[in-house]
N, C-alpha and C positions, 0 to 999 in steps of 0.2 A: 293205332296204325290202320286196323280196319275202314271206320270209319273217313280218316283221313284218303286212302284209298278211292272208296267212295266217290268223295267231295271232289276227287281230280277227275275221274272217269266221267261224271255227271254230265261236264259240256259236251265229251266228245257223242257221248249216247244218245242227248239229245240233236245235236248236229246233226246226227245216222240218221235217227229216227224223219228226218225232217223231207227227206228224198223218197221214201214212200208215202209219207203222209200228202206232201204237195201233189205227187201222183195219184193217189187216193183221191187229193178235191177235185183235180185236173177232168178225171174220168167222171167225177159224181157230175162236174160242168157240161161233159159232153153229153150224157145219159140228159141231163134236163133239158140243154139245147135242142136235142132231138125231139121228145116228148112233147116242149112248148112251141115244136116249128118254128124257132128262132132264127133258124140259120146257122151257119158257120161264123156267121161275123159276134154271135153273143159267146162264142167260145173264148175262154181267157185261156193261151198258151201256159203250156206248164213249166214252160220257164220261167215265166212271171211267177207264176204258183210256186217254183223253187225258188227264189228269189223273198216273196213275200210270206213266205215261212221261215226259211234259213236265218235271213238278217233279223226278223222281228225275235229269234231264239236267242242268238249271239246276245240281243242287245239287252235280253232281258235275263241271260245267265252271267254278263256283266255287271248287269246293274244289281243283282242279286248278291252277286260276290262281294261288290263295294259296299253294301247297303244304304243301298239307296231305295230299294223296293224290300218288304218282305214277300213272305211266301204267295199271300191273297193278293199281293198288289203284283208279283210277277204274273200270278196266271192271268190275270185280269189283264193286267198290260198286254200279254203277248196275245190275246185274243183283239182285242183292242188298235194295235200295232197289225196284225194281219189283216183287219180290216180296210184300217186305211192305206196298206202298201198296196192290196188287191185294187184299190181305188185308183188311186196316183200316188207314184213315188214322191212327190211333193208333200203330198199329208205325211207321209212315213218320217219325211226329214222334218218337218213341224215337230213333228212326236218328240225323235231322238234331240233335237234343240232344243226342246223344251225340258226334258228329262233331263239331260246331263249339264244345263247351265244351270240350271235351278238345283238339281246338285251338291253343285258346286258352292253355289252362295249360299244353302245352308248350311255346308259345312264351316263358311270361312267366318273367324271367328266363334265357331261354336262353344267353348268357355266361357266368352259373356254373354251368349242369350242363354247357356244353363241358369243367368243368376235372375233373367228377367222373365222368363219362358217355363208355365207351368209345363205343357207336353214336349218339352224339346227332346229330339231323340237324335242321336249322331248319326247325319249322314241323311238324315230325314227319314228313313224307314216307311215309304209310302204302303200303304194299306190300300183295298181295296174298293173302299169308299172314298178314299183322297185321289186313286186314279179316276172315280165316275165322275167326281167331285171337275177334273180337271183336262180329261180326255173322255168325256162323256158323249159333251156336246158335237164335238167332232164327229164324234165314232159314228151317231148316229145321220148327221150329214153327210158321211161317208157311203153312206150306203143307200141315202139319198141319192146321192150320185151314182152310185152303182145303177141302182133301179133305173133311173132318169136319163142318164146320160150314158153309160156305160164308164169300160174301164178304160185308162190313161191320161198321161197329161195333154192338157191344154190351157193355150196362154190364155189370160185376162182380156176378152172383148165382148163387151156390152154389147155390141151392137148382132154381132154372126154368132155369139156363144153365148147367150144372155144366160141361159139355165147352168151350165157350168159353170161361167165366172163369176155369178152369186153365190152357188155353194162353193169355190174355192175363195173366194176372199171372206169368205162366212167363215170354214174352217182354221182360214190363214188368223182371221180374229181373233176367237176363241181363244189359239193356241197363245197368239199375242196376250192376250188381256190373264191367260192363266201364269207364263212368263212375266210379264209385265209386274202383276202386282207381287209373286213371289221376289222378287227383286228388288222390288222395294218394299217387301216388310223384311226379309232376310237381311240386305245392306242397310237399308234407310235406319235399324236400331241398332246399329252397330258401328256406323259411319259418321263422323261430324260431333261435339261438342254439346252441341243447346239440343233441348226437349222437343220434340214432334210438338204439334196443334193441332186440336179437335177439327177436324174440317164443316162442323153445325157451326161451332161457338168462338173458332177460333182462341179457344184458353187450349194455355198450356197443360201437358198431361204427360205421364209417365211414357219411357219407351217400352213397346209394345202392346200399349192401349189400341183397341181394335177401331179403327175410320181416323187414329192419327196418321197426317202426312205432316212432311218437310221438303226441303227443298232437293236434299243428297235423295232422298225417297220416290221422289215427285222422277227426279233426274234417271235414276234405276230402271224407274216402269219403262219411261219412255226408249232407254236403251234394252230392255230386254223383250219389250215389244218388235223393236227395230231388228234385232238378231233374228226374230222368226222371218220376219219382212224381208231380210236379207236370204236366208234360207231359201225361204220359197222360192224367191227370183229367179235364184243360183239354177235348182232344181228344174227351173222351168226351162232357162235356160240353154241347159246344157241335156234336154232330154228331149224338148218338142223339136220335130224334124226342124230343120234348116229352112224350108223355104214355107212352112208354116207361119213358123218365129218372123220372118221375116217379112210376111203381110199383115202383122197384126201390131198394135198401138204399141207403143212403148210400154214396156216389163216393168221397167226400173221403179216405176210410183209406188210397186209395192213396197220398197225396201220405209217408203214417206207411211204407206197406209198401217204396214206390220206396228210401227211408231206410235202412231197416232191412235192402234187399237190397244196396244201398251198401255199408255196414257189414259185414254178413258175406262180401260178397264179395272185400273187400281182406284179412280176417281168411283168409281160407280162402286166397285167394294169397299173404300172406306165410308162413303156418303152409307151403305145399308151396315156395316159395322157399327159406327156412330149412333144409331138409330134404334136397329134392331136386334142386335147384340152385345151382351150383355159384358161388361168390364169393372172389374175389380181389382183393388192390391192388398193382398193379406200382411200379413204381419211381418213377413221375409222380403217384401216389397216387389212379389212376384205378383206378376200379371195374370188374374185369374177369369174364367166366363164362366164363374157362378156362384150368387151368393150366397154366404155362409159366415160362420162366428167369424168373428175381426178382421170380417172382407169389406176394406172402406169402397163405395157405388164410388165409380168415378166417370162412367157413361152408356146407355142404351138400356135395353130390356132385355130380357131372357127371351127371345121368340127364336131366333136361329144362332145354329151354330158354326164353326166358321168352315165347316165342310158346305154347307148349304149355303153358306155367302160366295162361296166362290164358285159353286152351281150357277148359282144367278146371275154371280158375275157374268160369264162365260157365256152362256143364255145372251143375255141384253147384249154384250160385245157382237157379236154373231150375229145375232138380227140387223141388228144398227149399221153395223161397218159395211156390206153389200150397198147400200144407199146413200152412206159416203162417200164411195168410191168408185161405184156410178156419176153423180153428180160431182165430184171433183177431177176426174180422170180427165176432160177433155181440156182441162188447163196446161196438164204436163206435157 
């Protein structure tokens, strides 16, 4: 009963905690504004500061409780999650979209990928390394923009915002291409009938072989790319002033580019899956990354693991998509 106690107290204590802490960074901001002759205009209100503390607690004593995060992967997320809310609430809402549709999709069905899935853990049980692995890239474009542009949103224009709207569709990427292909390995082996295809050799291969796509899989990326795409918009939306919003290009391409980062970002993780990691099926006809007695090879090498495939994914989405969407914006 103690302990149960505990476990109920925990949110509201840290919720408490989170109104001095935000006043805590609020003042260490002003104390450095000072010192660096910034100005008043480098000061981030402490509203913000309650705001990008409070909601990044909630979301990650939620996520804690569903298990969806463990312990290393909450504190990481919520430092992680502060960052990019201190940024733009845009990257915040990336975050939490990404977190809890992905989720979601690895819960569903979770029965049969215990039977195909050496590490499947219910609920997903994100670690600490599978947040750097997935909100890495972000975080640290986050603060690129902190440094570079300062703090809040602004809409997507090439031409008056060049430096911010590369790092927010950089960001917006990332988060696409880490959604994107969770979506489609979570659905894509669980959904539909016939066996995924090697994306090298196109042969047939076991579900869950790592750089198999299909078509239900292929279809995933692209919608759970598009969910970040749609997020952002939203956020963009409904938080840059009015007559800002209203001199600048149309929003909405991102809802196309969030998609499109989707899409290539699962392509570009199965192409180095296929490749550069290593796929096995033991004797229980589980999917393994690494060989061992009565593990039949069925594709790649042992060079990475699938924490660092989807590093790189997320990397290459992120660089790439800023230059797509530059050069396609002025069609929309």
């Amino acid at each position: 009963m103690h302990e149960r106690t505990i476990y109920m107290i925990l949110p509201v204590l840290l919720c408490g905690l989170s109104v001095p802490l935000s006043m805590f960074m609020w003042i260490g901001n002003v104390a450095y504004s000072k010192i660096a002759s910034d100005g008043a205009s480098s000061v981030i209100p402490p509203t913000r500061w309650l705001f990008s503390v409070l909601v990044p607690v909630l979301l990650m004593v939620y996520g804690y409780k569903r298990k969806g995060v463990n312990k290393s992967g909450a504190a990481l997320g919520l430092l992680c999650a502060v960052i990019l809310s201190i940024a733009s609430h845009a990257f915040l809402a990336c975050l939490a979209a990404f977190f809890f549709s992905s989720s979601r999709a690895t819960k569903f069905r979770g029965h049969l990928k215990r039977k195909i899935e050496e590490d499947f853990k219910e609920g997903g049980q994100r670690n600490w390394a599978q947040v750097i692995c997935n909100a890495g890239m972000a975080t640290q474009l986050a603060l690129l923009y902190l440094l570079d542009c300062g703090y809040g949103e602004r809409p997507i224009d090439f031409v008056n915002l060049y430096r911010s709207s590369w790092l927010g569709v950089a960001i917006m990427g990332s988060f696409a291409c880490s959604n994107g292909d969770t979506w489609a390995s979570e659905l894509g082996t669980v959904v539909g009938s016939g066996d995924p295809f090697l994306i090298t050799t196109r042969k047939r291969v076991p579900r869950g072989t790592n750089g198999a796509v299909s078509f239900v899989g292929l279809l995933a990326s692209l919608g759970g790319g598009t969910l970040i795409g749609l997020v952002y918009f939203l956020t963009v939306r409904y938080t840059v002033e009015a007559n800002i919003y209203q001199n600048s290009p149309n929003q909405w391409p991102l809802i196309v580019f969030g998609g499109i980062a989707g899409l290539v970002g699962s392509l570009v993780d199965s192409l180095i899956g296929a490749t550069l990691q290593y796929s096995g099926q033991n004797e229980r006809g589980v999917i393994v990354e690494r060989p061992g007695k009565n593990v039949r090879h069925i594709s790649g090498v042992r060079i990475f693991d699938n924490h660092s495939v989807n590093l790189i994914s997320s990397i290459v989405t992120g660089i790439v998509m800023p230059s797509i969407a530059m050069n396609l914006w002025p069609m929309f």
